[in-house]
C-alpha positions as CSV (number, residue, x, y, z in Angstrom):
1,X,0.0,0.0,0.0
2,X,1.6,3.3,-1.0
3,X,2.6,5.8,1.8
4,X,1.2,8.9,-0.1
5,X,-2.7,9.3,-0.6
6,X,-3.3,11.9,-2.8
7,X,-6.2,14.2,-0.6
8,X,-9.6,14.0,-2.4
9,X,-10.7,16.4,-0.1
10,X,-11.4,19.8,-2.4
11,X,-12.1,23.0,-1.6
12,X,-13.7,24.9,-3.9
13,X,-12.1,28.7,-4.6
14,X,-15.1,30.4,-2.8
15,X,-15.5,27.9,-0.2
16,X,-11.5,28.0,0.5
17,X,-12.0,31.9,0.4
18,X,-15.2,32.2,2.7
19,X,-13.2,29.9,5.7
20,X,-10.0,32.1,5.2
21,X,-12.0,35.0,5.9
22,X,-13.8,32.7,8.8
23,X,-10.0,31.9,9.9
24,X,-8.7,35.5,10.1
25,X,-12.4,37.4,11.6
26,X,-11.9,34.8,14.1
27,X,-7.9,36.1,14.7
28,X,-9.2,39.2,14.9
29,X,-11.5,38.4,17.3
30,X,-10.0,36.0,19.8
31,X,-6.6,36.8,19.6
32,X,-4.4,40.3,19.9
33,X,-1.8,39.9,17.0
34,X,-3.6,39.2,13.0
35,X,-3.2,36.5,11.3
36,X,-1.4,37.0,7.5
37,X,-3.1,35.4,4.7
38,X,0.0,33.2,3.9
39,X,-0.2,31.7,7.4
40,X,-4.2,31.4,7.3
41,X,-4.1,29.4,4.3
42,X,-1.1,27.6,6.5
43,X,-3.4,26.9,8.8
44,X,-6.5,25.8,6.4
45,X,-4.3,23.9,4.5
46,X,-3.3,21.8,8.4
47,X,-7.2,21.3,9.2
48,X,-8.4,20.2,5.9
49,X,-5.5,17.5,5.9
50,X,-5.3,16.3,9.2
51,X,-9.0,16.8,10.1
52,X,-11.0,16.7,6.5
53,X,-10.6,12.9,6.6
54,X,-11.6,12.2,9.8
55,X,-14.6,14.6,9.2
56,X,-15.5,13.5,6.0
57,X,-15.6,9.7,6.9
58,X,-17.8,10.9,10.1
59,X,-19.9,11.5,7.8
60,X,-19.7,8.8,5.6
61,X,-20.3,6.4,8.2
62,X,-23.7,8.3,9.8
63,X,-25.1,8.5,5.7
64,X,-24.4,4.7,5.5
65,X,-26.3,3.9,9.3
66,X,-28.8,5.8,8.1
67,X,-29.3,4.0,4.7
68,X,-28.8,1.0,6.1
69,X,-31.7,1.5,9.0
70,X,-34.3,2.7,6.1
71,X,-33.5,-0.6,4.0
72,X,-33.9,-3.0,7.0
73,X,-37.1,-1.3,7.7
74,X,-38.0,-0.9,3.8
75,X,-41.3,-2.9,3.7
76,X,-42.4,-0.5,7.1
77,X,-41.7,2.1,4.6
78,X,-43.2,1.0,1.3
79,X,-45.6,-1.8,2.1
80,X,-48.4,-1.6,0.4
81,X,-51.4,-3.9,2.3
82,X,-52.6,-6.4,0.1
83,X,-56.9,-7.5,0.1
């Protein structure tokens, strides 16, 4: 199995640009000292990699229990009585 996993984790250029700007209001907010774009997109760049999996699979698994309790009730759902 190779070491390297090529991210399929995307951001989108106005999603990536609405969380920088979430990244550096909340800088300005909670902290004394700014944050520079170079280090907020640093920082994005971290989360996305280290957290965006764990994240994204979270919610692969809760779509999948879901599914997974509609089909094992799927004649509840669907079942039609017959005369």
């Amino acid at each position: 199995m190779p070491k390297y996993s090529p991210m399929r984790i995307q951001l989108s250029p106005e999603r990536r640009a609405t969380l920088l700007d979430a990244i550096r209001r909340h800088f300005d907010t909670e902290f004394d000292d700014p944050i520079s774009d170079f280090r907020a997109q640093g920082l994005l760049d971290f989360f996305v990699k280290e957290l965006g999996p764990q994240v994204y699979n979270q919610g692969v698994r809760d779509a999948s229990a879901y599914v997974q309790a509609k089909l094992a009730d799927i004649e509840g759902e669907v079942f039609e009585a017959e005369n």
